[in-house]
C-alpha positions in Angstrom: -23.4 12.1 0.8 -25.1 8.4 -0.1 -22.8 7.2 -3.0 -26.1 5.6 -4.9 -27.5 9.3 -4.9 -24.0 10.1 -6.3 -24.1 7.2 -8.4 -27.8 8.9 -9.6 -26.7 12.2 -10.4 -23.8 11.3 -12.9 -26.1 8.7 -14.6 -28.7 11.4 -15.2 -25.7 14.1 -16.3 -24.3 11.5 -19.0 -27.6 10.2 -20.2 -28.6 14.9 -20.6 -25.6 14.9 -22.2 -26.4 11.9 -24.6 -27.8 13.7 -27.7 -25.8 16.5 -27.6 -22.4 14.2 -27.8 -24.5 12.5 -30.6 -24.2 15.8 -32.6 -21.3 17.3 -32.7 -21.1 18.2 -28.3 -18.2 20.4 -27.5 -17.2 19.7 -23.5 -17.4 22.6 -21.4 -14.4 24.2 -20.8 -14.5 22.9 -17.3 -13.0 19.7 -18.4 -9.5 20.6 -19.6 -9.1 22.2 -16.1 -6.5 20.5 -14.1 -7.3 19.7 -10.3 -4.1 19.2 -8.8 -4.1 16.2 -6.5 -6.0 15.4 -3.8 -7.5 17.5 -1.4 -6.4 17.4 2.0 -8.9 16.8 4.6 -11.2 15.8 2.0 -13.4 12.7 1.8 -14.9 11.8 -1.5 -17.0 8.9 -2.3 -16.8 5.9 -4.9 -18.7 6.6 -8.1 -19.7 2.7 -8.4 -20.2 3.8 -12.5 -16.4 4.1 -12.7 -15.2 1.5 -10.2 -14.8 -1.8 -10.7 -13.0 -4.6 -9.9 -11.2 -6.9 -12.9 -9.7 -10.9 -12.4 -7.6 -12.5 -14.9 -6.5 -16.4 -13.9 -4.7 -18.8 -16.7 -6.9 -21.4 -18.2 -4.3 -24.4 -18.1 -1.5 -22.1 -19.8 -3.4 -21.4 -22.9 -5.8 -18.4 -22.7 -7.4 -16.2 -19.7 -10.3 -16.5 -17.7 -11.4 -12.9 -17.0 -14.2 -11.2 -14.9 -15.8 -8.3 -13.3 -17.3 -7.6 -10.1 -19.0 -4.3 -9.6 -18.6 -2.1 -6.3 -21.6 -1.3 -3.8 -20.2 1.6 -2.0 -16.7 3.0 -1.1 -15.1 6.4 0.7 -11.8 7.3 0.6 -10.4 9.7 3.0 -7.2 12.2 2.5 -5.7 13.2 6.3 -4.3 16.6 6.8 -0.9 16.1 5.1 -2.0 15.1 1.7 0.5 12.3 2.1 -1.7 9.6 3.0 -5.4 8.9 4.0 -8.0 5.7 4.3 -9.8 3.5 1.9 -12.7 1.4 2.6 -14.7 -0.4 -0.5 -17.4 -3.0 -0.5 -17.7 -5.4 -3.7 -20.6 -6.7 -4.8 -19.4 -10.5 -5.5 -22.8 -11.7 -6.4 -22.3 -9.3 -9.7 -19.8 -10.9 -10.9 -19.9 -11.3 -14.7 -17.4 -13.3 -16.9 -19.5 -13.1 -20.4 -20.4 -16.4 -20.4 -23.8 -17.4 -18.2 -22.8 -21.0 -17.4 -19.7 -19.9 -16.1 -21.0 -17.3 -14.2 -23.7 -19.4 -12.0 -20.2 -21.6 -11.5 -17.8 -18.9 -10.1 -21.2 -18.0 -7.9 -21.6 -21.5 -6.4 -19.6 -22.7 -3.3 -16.7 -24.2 -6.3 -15.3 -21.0 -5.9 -16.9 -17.6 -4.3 -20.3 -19.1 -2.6 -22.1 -16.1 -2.9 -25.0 -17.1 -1.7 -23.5 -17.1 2.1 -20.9 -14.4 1.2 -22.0 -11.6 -1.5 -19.9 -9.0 -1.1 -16.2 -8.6 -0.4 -14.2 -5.8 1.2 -11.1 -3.7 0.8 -9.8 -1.7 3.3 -6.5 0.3 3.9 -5.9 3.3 7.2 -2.6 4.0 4.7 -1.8 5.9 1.3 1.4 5.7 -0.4 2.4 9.5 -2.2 4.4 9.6 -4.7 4.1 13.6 -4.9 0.9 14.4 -5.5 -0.6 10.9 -7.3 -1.5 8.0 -5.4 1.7 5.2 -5.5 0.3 2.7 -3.6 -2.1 1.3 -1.3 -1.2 -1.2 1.3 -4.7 -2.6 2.6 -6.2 -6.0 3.4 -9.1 -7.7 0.9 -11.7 -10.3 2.9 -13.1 -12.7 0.4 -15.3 -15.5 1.7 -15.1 -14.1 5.4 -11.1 -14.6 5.4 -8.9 -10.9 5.5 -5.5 -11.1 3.6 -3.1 -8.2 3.4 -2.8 -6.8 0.0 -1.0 -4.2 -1.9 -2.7 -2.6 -4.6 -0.2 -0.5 -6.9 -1.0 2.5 -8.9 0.0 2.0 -12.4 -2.3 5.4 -13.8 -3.5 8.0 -11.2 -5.1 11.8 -12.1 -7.0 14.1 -10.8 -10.0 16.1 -12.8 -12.4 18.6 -12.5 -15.7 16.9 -13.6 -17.7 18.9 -16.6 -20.5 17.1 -15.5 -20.8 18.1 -11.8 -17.9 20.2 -11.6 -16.6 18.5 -8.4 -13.2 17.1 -8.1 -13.0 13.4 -9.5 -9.8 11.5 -8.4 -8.8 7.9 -9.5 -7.0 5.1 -11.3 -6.1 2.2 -12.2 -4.4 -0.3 -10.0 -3.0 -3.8 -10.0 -1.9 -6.5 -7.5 -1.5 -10.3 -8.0 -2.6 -12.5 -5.5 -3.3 -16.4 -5.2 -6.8 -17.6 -4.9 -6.0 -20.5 -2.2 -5.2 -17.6 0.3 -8.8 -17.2 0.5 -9.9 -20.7 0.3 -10.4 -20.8 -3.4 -9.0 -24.0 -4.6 -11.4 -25.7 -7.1 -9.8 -26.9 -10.2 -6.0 -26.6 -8.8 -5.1 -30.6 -8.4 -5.9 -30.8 -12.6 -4.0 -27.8 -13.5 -5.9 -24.3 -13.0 -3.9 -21.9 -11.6 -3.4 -20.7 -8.3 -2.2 -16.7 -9.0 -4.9 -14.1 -10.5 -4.1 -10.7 -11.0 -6.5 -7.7 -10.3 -7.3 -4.9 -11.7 -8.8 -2.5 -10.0 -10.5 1.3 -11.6 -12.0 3.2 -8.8 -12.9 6.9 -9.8 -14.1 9.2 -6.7 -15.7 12.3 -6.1 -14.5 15.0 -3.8 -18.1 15.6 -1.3 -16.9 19.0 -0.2 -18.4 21.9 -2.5 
């Protein structure tokens, strides 16, 4: 199922469900159902509302830079087992917001993530770490600027819920890895003293397809 239509149907639950949270809205009692772990077999699809991908890099040992790209699409897929599966997300890099407009229209420009010739960036992993039934780890590779580096994105929150709002499975967490920048070609600012490692932070939420 397209993830944008996806993407459309949760918007349009949560913006029904607006007023009634405005006064007093009891959940259904869908949502305090656990949903167990992943399915096996099962493919779901990103929810680009819930997924999102966070950068934090040192500003000369004082404070943090941070930003936020959004996601374009995504699937993951569980195999047979339930002990692993596939992961494939595309980033939109052109998205990327920091919360301050100049600097945004500098991370854009060819100083750092040029996208004007590359907008989007990809992460994609044929393995799942288990750790029983929550997602441990995912080994993968991320391509930035048409270069692919092996990274490892570790699970630091993982659940599984049954959505009141669509009542489908809904699987996800948060995840971190740190990485450095010049990996990928990124080396504006690092002769006067910006720094080299940036660690992300990664939600992804996604929905089980299969009724």
């Amino acid at each position: 199922m397209n993830p944008l239509l996806f993407a459309a149907v949760l918007s349009a639950a949560a913006l029904a469900g607006a007023p009634a949270m405005a006064q007093d809205y009891t959940a259904p009692p869908v949502a305090v159902k656990p949903a167990g772990g992943p399915v096996k077999n099962a493919s779901y699809v990103v929810d680009p509302t819930h997924t999102f991908v966070m950068y934090e890099m040192g500003h000369y040992g004082t404070t943090t830079n941070r930003g936020r790209f959004s996601t374009k699409d995504g699937t993951v897929k569980i195999d047979g087992t339930g002990s692993s599966g596939a992961v494939d997300i595309t980033m939109d890099i052109s998205s990327i917001n920091t919360g301050v407009d100049l600097l945004n229209r500098h991370v854009q420009s060819k100083d750092f993530f040029n996208v004007a010739e590359f907008p989007t960036g990809r992460f994609v992993a044929d393995r799942i770490d288990f750790s029983g039934d929550k997602v441990a780890d995912v080994p993968g590779t991320l391509t930035l600027m048409g270069q692919t580096r092996p990274v490892t994105l570790k699970a630091v929150r993982f659940n599984c819920y049954l959505s009141p709002l669509i009542n489908r499975q809904v699987c996800g967490g948060d995840f971190e890895t740190t990485v450095e920048r010049s990996d990928w070609g990124i080396t504006w600012g690092l002769n006067f003293g910006f720094e080299n490692k940036v660690k992300l932070l990664v939600q992804v939420e996604a929905v089980n397809i299969q009724p």
